[in-house]
N, C-alpha and C positions, 0 to 999 in steps of 0.2 A: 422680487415681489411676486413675480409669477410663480414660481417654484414655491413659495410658500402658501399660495394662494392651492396651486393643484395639491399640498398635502394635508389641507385643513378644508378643502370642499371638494368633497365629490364626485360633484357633477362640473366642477370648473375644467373644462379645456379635458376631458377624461381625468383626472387625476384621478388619486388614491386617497381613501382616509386615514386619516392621521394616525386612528387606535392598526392598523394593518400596516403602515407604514413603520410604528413602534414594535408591532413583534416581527416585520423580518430584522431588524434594528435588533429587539434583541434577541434572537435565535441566531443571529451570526456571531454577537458579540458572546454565546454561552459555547458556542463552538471555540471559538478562539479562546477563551477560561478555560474550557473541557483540554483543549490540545494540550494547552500550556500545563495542568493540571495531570494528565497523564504521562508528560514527559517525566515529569519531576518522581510520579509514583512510579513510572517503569523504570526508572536508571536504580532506586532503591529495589526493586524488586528483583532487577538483573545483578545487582551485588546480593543479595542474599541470597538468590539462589546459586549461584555461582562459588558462593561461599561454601553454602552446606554442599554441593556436590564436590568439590575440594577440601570437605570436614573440615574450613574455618566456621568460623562468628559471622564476618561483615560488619555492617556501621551498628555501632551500638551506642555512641555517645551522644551524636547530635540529636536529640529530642527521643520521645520513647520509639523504644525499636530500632534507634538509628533514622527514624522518617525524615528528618529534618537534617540530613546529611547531605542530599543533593542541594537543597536550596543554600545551605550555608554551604558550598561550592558555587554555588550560581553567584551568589553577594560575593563571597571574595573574587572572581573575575570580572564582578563588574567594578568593583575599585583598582583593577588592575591596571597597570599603566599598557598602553595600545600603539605598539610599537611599530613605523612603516619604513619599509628597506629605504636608500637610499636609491635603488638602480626598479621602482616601483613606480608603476601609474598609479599614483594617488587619487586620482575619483575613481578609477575602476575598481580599483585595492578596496578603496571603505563601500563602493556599492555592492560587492562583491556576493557579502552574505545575506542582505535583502535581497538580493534576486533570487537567491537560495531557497531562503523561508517562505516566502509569496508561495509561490506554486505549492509547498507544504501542506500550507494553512487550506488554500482556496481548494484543494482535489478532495480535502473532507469535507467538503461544504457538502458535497453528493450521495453522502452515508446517510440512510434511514435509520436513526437509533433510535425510533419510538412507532407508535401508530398514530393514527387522527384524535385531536385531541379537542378539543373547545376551549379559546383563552378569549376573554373580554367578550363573549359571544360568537367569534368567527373561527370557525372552522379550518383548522391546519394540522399540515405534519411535523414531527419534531425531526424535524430534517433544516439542515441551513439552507440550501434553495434546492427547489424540485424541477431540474432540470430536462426535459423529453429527449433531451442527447448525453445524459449525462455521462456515460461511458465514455462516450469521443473529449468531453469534458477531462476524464480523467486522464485520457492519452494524450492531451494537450496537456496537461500542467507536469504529466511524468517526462516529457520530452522539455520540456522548458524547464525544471526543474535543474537540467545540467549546466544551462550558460551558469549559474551561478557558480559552481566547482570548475569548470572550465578559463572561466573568468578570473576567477581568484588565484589558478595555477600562470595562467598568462601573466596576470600584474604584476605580481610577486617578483618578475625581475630574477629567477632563482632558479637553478635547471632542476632540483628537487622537484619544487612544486608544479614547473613544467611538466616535467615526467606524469605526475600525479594529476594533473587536469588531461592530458593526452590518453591517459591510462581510463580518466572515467569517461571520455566520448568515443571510444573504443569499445567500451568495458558495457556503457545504456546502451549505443546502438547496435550490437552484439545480439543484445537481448529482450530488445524492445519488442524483435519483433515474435519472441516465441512467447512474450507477455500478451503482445495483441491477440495472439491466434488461440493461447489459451481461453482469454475472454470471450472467440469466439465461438469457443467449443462450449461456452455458456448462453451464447445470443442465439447460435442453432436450435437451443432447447425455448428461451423464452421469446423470442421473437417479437425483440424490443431493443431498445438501446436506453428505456428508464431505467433508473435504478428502482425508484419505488415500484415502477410498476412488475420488475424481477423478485422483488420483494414477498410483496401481493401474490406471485403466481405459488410462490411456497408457503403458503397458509400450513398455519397448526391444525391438524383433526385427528391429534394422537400422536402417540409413541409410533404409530407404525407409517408416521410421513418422515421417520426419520430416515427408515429402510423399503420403504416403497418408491423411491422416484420423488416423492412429494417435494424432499431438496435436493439440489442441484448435485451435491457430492456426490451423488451413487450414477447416476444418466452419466455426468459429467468426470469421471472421478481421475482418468488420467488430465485432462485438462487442468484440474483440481491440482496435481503433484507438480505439472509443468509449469503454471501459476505461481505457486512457492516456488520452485528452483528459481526461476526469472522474478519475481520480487525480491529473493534475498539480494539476489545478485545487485537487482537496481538501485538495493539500497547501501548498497555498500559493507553489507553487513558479514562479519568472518561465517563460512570460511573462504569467501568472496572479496574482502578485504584490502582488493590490490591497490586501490587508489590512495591512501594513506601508507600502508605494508610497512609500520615502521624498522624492519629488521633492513629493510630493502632502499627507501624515498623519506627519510627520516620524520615522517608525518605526513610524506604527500604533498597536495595543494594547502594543506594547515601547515607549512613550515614554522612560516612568516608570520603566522596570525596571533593574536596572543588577547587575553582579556575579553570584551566581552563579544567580540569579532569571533575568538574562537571557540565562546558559549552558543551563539548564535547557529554556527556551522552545526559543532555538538547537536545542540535543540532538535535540528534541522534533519540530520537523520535517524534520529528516534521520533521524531514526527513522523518521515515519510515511512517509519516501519510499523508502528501505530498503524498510520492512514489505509498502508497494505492489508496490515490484519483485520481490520475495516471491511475494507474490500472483498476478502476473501468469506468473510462469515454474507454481507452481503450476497452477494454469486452464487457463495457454496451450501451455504449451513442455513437461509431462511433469513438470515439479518435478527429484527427483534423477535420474530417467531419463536411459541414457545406456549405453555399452561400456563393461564391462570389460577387462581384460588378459587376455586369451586364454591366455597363458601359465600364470596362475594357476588355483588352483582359486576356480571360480562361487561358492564359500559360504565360500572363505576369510577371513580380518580383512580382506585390504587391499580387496579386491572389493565385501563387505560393508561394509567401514566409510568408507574414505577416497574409492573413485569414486564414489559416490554425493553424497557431501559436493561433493568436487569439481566435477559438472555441475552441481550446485545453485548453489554460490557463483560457477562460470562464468559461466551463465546470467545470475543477477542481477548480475554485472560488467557485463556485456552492454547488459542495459536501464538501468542508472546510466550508463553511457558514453552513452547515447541520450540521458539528462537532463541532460546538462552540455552535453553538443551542443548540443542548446535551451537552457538557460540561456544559452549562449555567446554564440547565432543569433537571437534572435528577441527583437523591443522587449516591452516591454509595451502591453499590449490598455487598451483604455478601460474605463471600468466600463460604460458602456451596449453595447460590443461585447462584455465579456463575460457582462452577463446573456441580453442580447442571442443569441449565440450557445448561451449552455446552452437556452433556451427554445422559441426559435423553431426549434433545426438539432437539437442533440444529440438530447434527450429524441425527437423525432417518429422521427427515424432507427432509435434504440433501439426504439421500439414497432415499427416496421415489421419490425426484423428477428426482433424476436422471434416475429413473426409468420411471419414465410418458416421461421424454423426450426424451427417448432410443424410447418408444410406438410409439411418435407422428413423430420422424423424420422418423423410419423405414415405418410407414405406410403413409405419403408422398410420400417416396419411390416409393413403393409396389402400390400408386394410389387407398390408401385403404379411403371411406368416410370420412371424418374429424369430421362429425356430429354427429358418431356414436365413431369411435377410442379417440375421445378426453374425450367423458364420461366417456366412460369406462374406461380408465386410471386413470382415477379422482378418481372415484370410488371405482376398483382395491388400488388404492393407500390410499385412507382413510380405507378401510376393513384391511389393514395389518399396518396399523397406528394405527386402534385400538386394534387390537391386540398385538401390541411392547407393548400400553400403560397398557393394562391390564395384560400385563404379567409381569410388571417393580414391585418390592415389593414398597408396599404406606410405606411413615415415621411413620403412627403405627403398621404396620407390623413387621418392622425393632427395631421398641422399643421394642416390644410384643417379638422379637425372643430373643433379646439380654437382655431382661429380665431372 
Protein backbone atom coordinates (compact mmCIF):
# COMPACT_ATOMS: atom_id res chain seq x y z
CA UNK A 1 0.00 0.00 0.00
CA UNK A 2 2.86 2.37 0.76
CA UNK A 3 4.68 1.80 -2.47
CA UNK A 4 1.67 2.35 -4.32
CA UNK A 5 0.69 5.24 -2.43
CA UNK A 6 4.52 7.03 -3.03
CA UNK A 7 3.99 6.21 -6.94
CA UNK A 8 0.67 7.75 -7.32
CA UNK A 9 1.29 10.93 -4.82
CA UNK A 10 3.97 12.99 -4.94
CA UNK A 11 4.37 14.52 -1.96
CA UNK A 12 3.63 11.09 -0.07
CA UNK A 13 6.65 9.96 2.06
CA UNK A 14 8.96 11.84 -1.16
CA UNK A 15 7.78 9.54 -3.69
CA UNK A 16 7.59 9.90 -7.36
CA UNK A 17 4.76 10.41 -9.85
CA UNK A 18 3.32 7.93 -11.40
CA UNK A 19 3.59 9.74 -15.30
CA UNK A 20 7.84 9.70 -14.21
CA UNK A 21 7.63 6.53 -12.66
CA UNK A 22 6.12 5.18 -16.37
CA UNK A 23 8.79 6.63 -18.46
CA UNK A 24 11.87 5.24 -16.56
CA UNK A 25 9.38 2.07 -16.99
CA UNK A 26 9.47 2.44 -20.37
CA UNK A 27 12.76 3.68 -21.46
CA UNK A 28 14.35 0.62 -19.80
CA UNK A 29 11.86 -1.68 -21.35
CA UNK A 30 12.80 0.19 -25.10
CA UNK A 31 16.31 -0.48 -24.13
CA UNK A 32 15.73 -4.00 -23.61
CA UNK A 33 13.42 -4.23 -27.24
CA UNK A 34 16.35 -1.95 -28.66
CA UNK A 35 19.19 -4.89 -27.58
CA UNK A 36 17.17 -7.60 -28.30
CA UNK A 37 16.32 -6.01 -31.66
CA UNK A 38 19.75 -5.31 -32.70
CA UNK A 39 21.10 -8.67 -31.96
CA UNK A 40 18.80 -10.14 -34.13
CA UNK A 41 19.71 -7.31 -37.05
CA UNK A 42 23.61 -7.64 -36.27
CA UNK A 43 23.87 -11.58 -36.67
CA UNK A 44 22.09 -10.93 -40.30
CA UNK A 45 24.26 -8.19 -41.07
CA UNK A 46 27.45 -10.25 -39.98
CA UNK A 47 26.29 -13.06 -42.43
CA UNK A 48 26.03 -10.76 -45.31
CA UNK A 49 28.71 -9.10 -45.00
CA UNK A 50 30.80 -11.88 -44.36
CA UNK A 51 29.25 -13.31 -47.22
CA UNK A 52 30.00 -10.82 -49.89
CA UNK A 53 33.65 -10.44 -48.60
CA UNK A 54 33.83 -14.44 -49.32
CA UNK A 55 31.62 -13.65 -52.90
CA UNK A 56 28.76 -15.75 -51.33
CA UNK A 57 24.85 -14.73 -51.08
CA UNK A 58 24.14 -15.24 -47.32
CA UNK A 59 20.46 -15.78 -45.97
CA UNK A 60 18.36 -15.09 -48.67
CA UNK A 61 15.23 -17.35 -47.86
CA UNK A 62 13.94 -16.55 -44.62
CA UNK A 63 11.96 -13.32 -45.20
CA UNK A 64 13.11 -10.56 -47.76
CA UNK A 65 16.80 -10.27 -47.65
CA UNK A 66 17.23 -13.19 -45.73
CA UNK A 67 16.14 -10.63 -42.50
CA UNK A 68 14.11 -13.22 -40.87
CA UNK A 69 16.88 -15.72 -40.83
CA UNK A 70 18.24 -15.10 -37.40
CA UNK A 71 14.97 -15.08 -35.73
CA UNK A 72 13.84 -18.35 -37.39
CA UNK A 73 17.14 -19.78 -35.77
CA UNK A 74 16.23 -18.24 -32.50
CA UNK A 75 12.53 -20.17 -32.73
CA UNK A 76 14.04 -23.30 -33.69
CA UNK A 77 16.33 -23.34 -30.55
CA UNK A 78 13.76 -22.40 -28.52
CA UNK A 79 11.85 -25.61 -29.33
CA UNK A 80 14.89 -27.48 -28.88
CA UNK A 81 15.14 -30.00 -26.37
CA UNK A 82 17.80 -28.56 -23.43
CA UNK A 83 20.02 -31.24 -22.60
CA UNK A 84 22.04 -31.40 -18.93
CA UNK A 85 25.15 -33.79 -18.35
CA UNK A 86 24.76 -36.19 -15.94
CA UNK A 87 28.21 -35.41 -13.90
CA UNK A 88 26.49 -31.30 -13.93
CA UNK A 89 25.35 -28.95 -11.09
CA UNK A 90 22.09 -28.45 -12.25
CA UNK A 91 21.04 -25.04 -10.71
CA UNK A 92 24.44 -23.61 -11.52
CA UNK A 93 23.99 -25.24 -15.16
CA UNK A 94 20.53 -23.59 -15.95
CA UNK A 95 21.53 -20.19 -13.82
CA UNK A 96 24.41 -20.02 -15.73
CA UNK A 97 23.34 -17.87 -18.77
CA UNK A 98 21.21 -15.27 -16.83
CA UNK A 99 24.02 -14.33 -14.95
CA UNK A 100 25.55 -13.93 -18.47
CA UNK A 101 22.89 -11.72 -20.06
CA UNK A 102 21.99 -9.46 -16.81
CA UNK A 103 25.22 -7.44 -16.89
CA UNK A 104 24.64 -7.40 -20.99
CA UNK A 105 21.48 -5.81 -20.78
CA UNK A 106 22.11 -3.53 -17.59
CA UNK A 107 25.93 -1.70 -18.83
CA UNK A 108 23.53 -0.31 -21.86
CA UNK A 109 21.45 1.10 -19.67
CA UNK A 110 24.51 4.04 -19.54
CA UNK A 111 24.46 4.88 -23.33
CA UNK A 112 23.10 8.22 -24.42
CA UNK A 113 21.46 7.52 -27.69
CA UNK A 114 19.30 10.63 -27.83
CA UNK A 115 19.31 14.28 -26.31
CA UNK A 116 16.62 15.84 -23.81
CA UNK A 117 13.66 15.40 -24.96
CA UNK A 118 9.92 16.23 -23.38
CA UNK A 119 7.52 13.14 -22.93
CA UNK A 120 4.03 13.81 -20.98
CA UNK A 121 5.53 17.19 -20.05
CA UNK A 122 8.74 16.15 -18.09
CA UNK A 123 11.86 16.69 -19.12
CA UNK A 124 14.36 13.55 -19.86
CA UNK A 125 17.14 11.97 -21.66
CA UNK A 126 16.73 9.17 -23.98
CA UNK A 127 19.02 7.32 -22.09
CA UNK A 128 17.95 4.10 -19.64
CA UNK A 129 19.28 5.65 -16.49
CA UNK A 130 21.73 8.62 -16.04
CA UNK A 131 23.98 7.54 -13.79
CA UNK A 132 26.99 10.37 -12.24
CA UNK A 133 29.27 7.12 -12.00
CA UNK A 134 28.19 5.65 -14.83
CA UNK A 135 31.56 4.52 -16.14
CA UNK A 136 32.39 2.66 -12.86
CA UNK A 137 28.77 1.26 -13.69
CA UNK A 138 30.16 -0.16 -16.75
CA UNK A 139 33.31 -1.73 -15.10
CA UNK A 140 31.14 -3.21 -12.79
CA UNK A 141 28.80 -5.13 -14.98
CA UNK A 142 31.99 -5.98 -17.57
CA UNK A 143 33.65 -7.76 -14.57
CA UNK A 144 30.43 -9.46 -13.45
CA UNK A 145 29.69 -10.29 -16.74
CA UNK A 146 32.27 -13.46 -16.43
CA UNK A 147 30.89 -15.44 -13.36
CA UNK A 148 28.25 -16.24 -16.03
CA UNK A 149 30.90 -18.05 -18.54
CA UNK A 150 33.04 -19.07 -15.75
CA UNK A 151 30.07 -20.64 -14.15
CA UNK A 152 28.67 -22.36 -17.04
CA UNK A 153 32.53 -23.98 -17.70
CA UNK A 154 32.53 -25.00 -13.92
CA UNK A 155 28.94 -26.95 -13.94
CA UNK A 156 29.15 -28.49 -16.95
CA UNK A 157 31.01 -31.19 -15.25
CA UNK A 158 33.25 -31.45 -18.53
CA UNK A 159 37.11 -30.65 -18.88
CA UNK A 160 36.12 -28.98 -22.43
CA UNK A 161 34.04 -26.41 -20.89
CA UNK A 162 36.43 -26.30 -17.91
CA UNK A 163 39.24 -25.27 -20.12
CA UNK A 164 36.92 -22.70 -21.79
CA UNK A 165 35.57 -20.93 -18.51
CA UNK A 166 39.51 -20.85 -17.02
CA UNK A 167 40.48 -19.61 -20.44
CA UNK A 168 37.86 -16.56 -20.21
CA UNK A 169 38.87 -15.31 -16.45
CA UNK A 170 42.33 -15.37 -17.64
CA UNK A 171 41.43 -14.07 -21.02
CA UNK A 172 38.82 -10.58 -19.03
CA UNK A 173 41.26 -10.15 -16.35
CA UNK A 174 44.20 -9.95 -18.69
CA UNK A 175 42.50 -7.23 -20.26
CA UNK A 176 40.24 -5.56 -18.03
CA UNK A 177 42.66 -3.71 -17.07
CA UNK A 178 44.18 -2.09 -20.21
CA UNK A 179 40.05 -1.50 -20.94
CA UNK A 180 40.11 0.52 -17.59
CA UNK A 181 43.15 2.68 -18.44
CA UNK A 182 41.91 3.31 -21.93
CA UNK A 183 38.77 4.84 -20.54
CA UNK A 184 40.87 6.73 -18.52
CA UNK A 185 42.82 8.15 -21.27
CA UNK A 186 39.01 9.53 -21.82
CA UNK A 187 38.17 10.65 -18.17
CA UNK A 188 41.79 12.88 -18.24
CA UNK A 189 40.11 14.70 -21.13
CA UNK A 190 36.52 15.04 -19.68
CA UNK A 191 36.83 15.17 -16.17
CA UNK A 192 33.82 13.23 -15.11
CA UNK A 193 32.83 9.80 -14.66
CA UNK A 194 29.06 10.79 -16.59
CA UNK A 195 28.44 9.37 -19.48
CA UNK A 196 25.92 12.06 -20.49
CA UNK A 197 27.85 14.63 -19.13
CA UNK A 198 31.12 13.03 -21.68
CA UNK A 199 28.55 13.44 -24.07
CA UNK A 200 27.63 17.00 -23.54
CA UNK A 201 31.45 18.08 -23.47
CA UNK A 202 31.46 16.83 -27.50
CA UNK A 203 28.88 19.14 -28.71
CA UNK A 204 28.09 19.53 -32.59
CA UNK A 205 29.47 23.12 -33.99
CA UNK A 206 30.56 21.65 -37.37
CA UNK A 207 32.35 19.47 -39.43
CA UNK A 208 35.46 20.85 -37.92
CA UNK A 209 34.50 19.27 -34.04
CA UNK A 210 35.14 16.26 -35.93
CA UNK A 211 39.06 17.25 -36.39
CA UNK A 212 39.48 19.93 -33.86
CA UNK A 213 39.53 17.97 -30.31
CA UNK A 214 35.78 18.78 -30.13
CA UNK A 215 35.59 14.49 -29.89
CA UNK A 216 37.42 12.51 -27.90
CA UNK A 217 39.06 10.34 -30.90
CA UNK A 218 41.72 12.83 -32.00
CA UNK A 219 42.91 14.22 -27.82
CA UNK A 220 42.30 10.64 -27.12
CA UNK A 221 43.06 8.66 -30.20
CA UNK A 222 45.72 5.99 -28.93
CA UNK A 223 43.41 5.22 -25.88
CA UNK A 224 40.77 5.09 -28.84
CA UNK A 225 42.80 1.73 -30.51
CA UNK A 226 43.67 0.34 -27.01
CA UNK A 227 39.86 0.42 -26.17
CA UNK A 228 38.98 -1.70 -29.27
CA UNK A 229 41.85 -4.09 -28.82
CA UNK A 230 40.68 -4.80 -25.05
CA UNK A 231 36.84 -4.79 -26.11
CA UNK A 232 37.19 -7.27 -28.75
CA UNK A 233 39.08 -9.27 -26.64
CA UNK A 234 36.31 -8.97 -23.70
CA UNK A 235 34.06 -9.95 -25.87
CA UNK A 236 35.24 -12.90 -27.02
CA UNK A 237 35.03 -12.01 -30.32
CA UNK A 238 37.70 -13.73 -33.28
CA UNK A 239 40.38 -13.09 -33.52
CA UNK A 240 40.29 -13.22 -29.62
CA UNK A 241 38.19 -16.14 -29.76
CA UNK A 242 40.01 -18.42 -27.30
CA UNK A 243 37.33 -19.22 -24.96
CA UNK A 244 34.97 -21.24 -27.22
CA UNK A 245 38.22 -21.97 -30.07
CA UNK A 246 36.36 -24.78 -31.49
CA UNK A 247 39.20 -26.32 -33.56
CA UNK A 248 40.83 -26.55 -29.97
CA UNK A 249 37.79 -26.76 -26.68
CA UNK A 250 35.10 -28.19 -28.95
CA UNK A 251 32.79 -25.05 -28.06
CA UNK A 252 34.42 -24.03 -25.00
CA UNK A 253 32.14 -23.38 -21.79
CA UNK A 254 28.96 -23.98 -24.73
CA UNK A 255 29.94 -27.70 -25.04
CA UNK A 256 27.11 -28.86 -23.00
CA UNK A 257 24.71 -26.18 -23.73
CA UNK A 258 22.20 -26.70 -26.35
CA UNK A 259 18.64 -24.92 -27.14
CA UNK A 260 17.70 -21.94 -25.80
CA UNK A 261 20.61 -21.95 -23.05
CA UNK A 262 22.80 -21.81 -25.96
CA UNK A 263 20.73 -18.84 -27.74
CA UNK A 264 20.96 -17.04 -24.69
CA UNK A 265 24.97 -17.27 -24.33
CA UNK A 266 24.83 -16.58 -28.25
CA UNK A 267 22.45 -13.24 -27.51
CA UNK A 268 24.86 -12.60 -24.97
CA UNK A 269 27.90 -11.79 -26.71
CA UNK A 270 26.54 -9.86 -29.50
CA UNK A 271 24.94 -7.98 -26.94
CA UNK A 272 28.18 -7.25 -24.99
CA UNK A 273 29.62 -6.20 -28.59
CA UNK A 274 26.82 -3.95 -29.53
CA UNK A 275 27.04 -2.54 -25.82
CA UNK A 276 31.05 -2.03 -26.57
CA UNK A 277 30.50 -0.26 -29.84
CA UNK A 278 28.18 1.81 -27.67
CA UNK A 279 30.70 2.68 -25.74
CA UNK A 280 33.09 3.56 -27.76
CA UNK A 281 31.05 6.07 -30.28
CA UNK A 282 30.03 7.36 -26.72
CA UNK A 283 33.87 8.25 -25.22
CA UNK A 284 35.13 8.63 -28.70
CA UNK A 285 32.85 9.97 -31.61
CA UNK A 286 30.28 12.58 -29.59
CA UNK A 287 27.56 9.52 -28.91
CA UNK A 288 24.27 11.16 -30.54
CA UNK A 289 26.19 14.30 -31.73
CA UNK A 290 25.78 15.35 -35.14
CA UNK A 291 23.61 17.99 -37.71
CA UNK A 292 20.48 18.55 -37.85
CA UNK A 293 18.22 19.77 -40.76
CA UNK A 294 18.70 23.14 -41.01
CA UNK A 295 15.54 23.56 -42.51
CA UNK A 296 13.65 22.57 -39.36
CA UNK A 297 13.39 24.09 -36.34
CA UNK A 298 16.57 23.28 -33.58
CA UNK A 299 14.09 22.10 -30.78
CA UNK A 300 11.55 20.65 -33.00
CA UNK A 301 10.47 16.50 -32.51
CA UNK A 302 12.42 15.43 -35.73
CA UNK A 303 15.81 17.43 -34.66
CA UNK A 304 15.24 16.49 -31.19
CA UNK A 305 14.15 13.18 -31.45
CA UNK A 306 15.11 11.22 -34.60
CA UNK A 307 18.80 12.98 -35.53
CA UNK A 308 20.14 12.36 -32.77
CA UNK A 309 19.09 8.60 -32.68
CA UNK A 310 20.24 8.51 -36.02
CA UNK A 311 24.12 9.49 -35.63
CA UNK A 312 24.05 7.26 -32.67
CA UNK A 313 22.88 4.14 -34.36
CA UNK A 314 25.14 5.55 -37.61
CA UNK A 315 28.07 5.56 -35.57
CA UNK A 316 27.75 2.21 -34.04
CA UNK A 317 26.88 0.63 -37.64
CA UNK A 318 30.14 1.97 -38.24
CA UNK A 319 32.28 0.41 -35.72
CA UNK A 320 30.15 -3.27 -36.17
CA UNK A 321 31.08 -2.99 -39.82
CA UNK A 322 34.84 -2.66 -38.40
CA UNK A 323 34.19 -6.07 -36.38
CA UNK A 324 33.11 -8.12 -38.98
CA UNK A 325 35.90 -6.74 -41.15
CA UNK A 326 38.00 -8.46 -38.52
CA UNK A 327 36.09 -11.37 -37.81
CA UNK A 328 36.23 -11.76 -41.74
CA UNK A 329 40.32 -10.76 -41.96
CA UNK A 330 42.18 -12.09 -39.26
CA UNK A 331 42.98 -15.97 -37.89
CA UNK A 332 42.92 -16.57 -34.57
CA UNK A 333 45.91 -15.55 -32.02
CA UNK A 334 47.42 -18.45 -29.84
CA UNK A 335 46.64 -18.40 -26.27
CA UNK A 336 50.36 -17.39 -25.41
CA UNK A 337 50.17 -14.45 -28.05
CA UNK A 338 47.34 -13.39 -26.64
CA UNK A 339 48.14 -13.24 -23.08
CA UNK A 340 51.15 -12.53 -24.29
CA UNK A 341 50.07 -9.40 -26.02
CA UNK A 342 47.66 -8.05 -23.30
CA UNK A 343 50.66 -8.13 -20.82
CA UNK A 344 53.62 -7.46 -22.15
CA UNK A 345 52.19 -4.50 -25.13
CA UNK A 346 48.69 -3.27 -24.20
CA UNK A 347 48.53 -2.73 -20.49
CA UNK A 348 52.50 -0.83 -20.62
CA UNK A 349 51.19 1.31 -23.61
CA UNK A 350 47.90 2.21 -21.63
CA UNK A 351 49.95 3.45 -18.61
CA UNK A 352 52.13 5.45 -20.71
CA UNK A 353 49.43 7.25 -22.26
CA UNK A 354 47.74 7.96 -19.48
CA UNK A 355 50.64 9.52 -18.64
CA UNK A 356 51.23 11.95 -21.75
CA UNK A 357 47.62 12.86 -21.16
CA UNK A 358 47.79 13.72 -17.40
CA UNK A 359 51.13 16.06 -19.17
CA UNK A 360 49.22 17.59 -21.81
CA UNK A 361 45.76 18.55 -20.05
CA UNK A 362 47.79 19.76 -16.75
CA UNK A 363 49.88 21.96 -19.05
CA UNK A 364 46.80 23.42 -20.84
CA UNK A 365 45.92 24.16 -17.67
CA UNK A 366 48.84 25.75 -16.30
CA UNK A 367 48.97 27.97 -20.17
CA UNK A 368 52.23 25.90 -20.48
CA UNK A 369 53.40 26.01 -24.56
CA UNK A 370 51.86 22.95 -26.32
CA UNK A 371 54.82 22.96 -28.86
CA UNK A 372 57.16 22.19 -26.33
CA UNK A 373 54.93 20.12 -23.49
CA UNK A 374 53.60 17.72 -26.16
CA UNK A 375 57.23 16.53 -27.27
CA UNK A 376 58.30 16.09 -24.30
CA UNK A 377 55.73 13.90 -23.19
CA UNK A 378 56.08 11.91 -26.31
CA UNK A 379 59.30 11.51 -25.55
CA UNK A 380 59.24 11.13 -21.80
CA UNK A 381 56.92 8.30 -22.66
CA UNK A 382 58.83 6.30 -25.22
CA UNK A 383 62.27 6.58 -22.89
CA UNK A 384 60.20 4.57 -20.16
CA UNK A 385 58.56 2.35 -22.88
CA UNK A 386 61.85 1.36 -23.69
CA UNK A 387 63.00 0.62 -20.78
CA UNK A 388 59.54 -1.65 -19.45
CA UNK A 389 60.73 -3.22 -22.79
CA UNK A 390 64.16 -3.98 -22.11
CA UNK A 391 63.72 -4.94 -18.88
CA UNK A 392 60.75 -7.65 -19.85
CA UNK A 393 62.77 -11.29 -19.97
CA UNK A 394 62.97 -12.20 -24.04
CA UNK A 395 61.54 -16.20 -24.78
CA UNK A 396 65.16 -17.33 -24.88
CA UNK A 397 65.96 -15.90 -21.76
CA UNK A 398 63.16 -17.75 -20.26
CA UNK A 399 64.23 -21.11 -22.08
CA UNK A 400 67.79 -20.47 -21.19
CA UNK A 401 66.71 -20.01 -17.36
CA UNK A 402 64.32 -22.94 -17.28
CA UNK A 403 66.81 -25.03 -18.78
Amino acid sequence: MNLLLALTDPIYNGGIDLTVFLIILGKVLFVFVLLLLSVLMYIWFMRKVIARLQNRVGPTRAGPFGLLQTLADGIKLFFKEQSIPNSADRRIFKLAPYLAITPAFLAFLIVPFGGEVTIAGHRTFLQGAELPFGILWLLCMSGIGLYGVMLAGWSSGSKYPLLGGVRASAQLLSYEAAFGLAIVGVLVQANTLSTRAIVEQQGWTGIESIFNGDWYWLPAVVALVIFVMAAIAETNHPPFDMVEAEQELTGGFLTEYTGIRFAIFMMTEFMNLITMSAIAVTLFFGGPSGPGLGFLAPNGWFNAWVMPMFWFFFKVLLLLFATVWVRASLPRLRYDQLMSFGWKFLIEIAFLWVMVSAVVVVGKEEGWAMYVVLPAAVVGALIVGLILYLSVPKKRELVEEIR
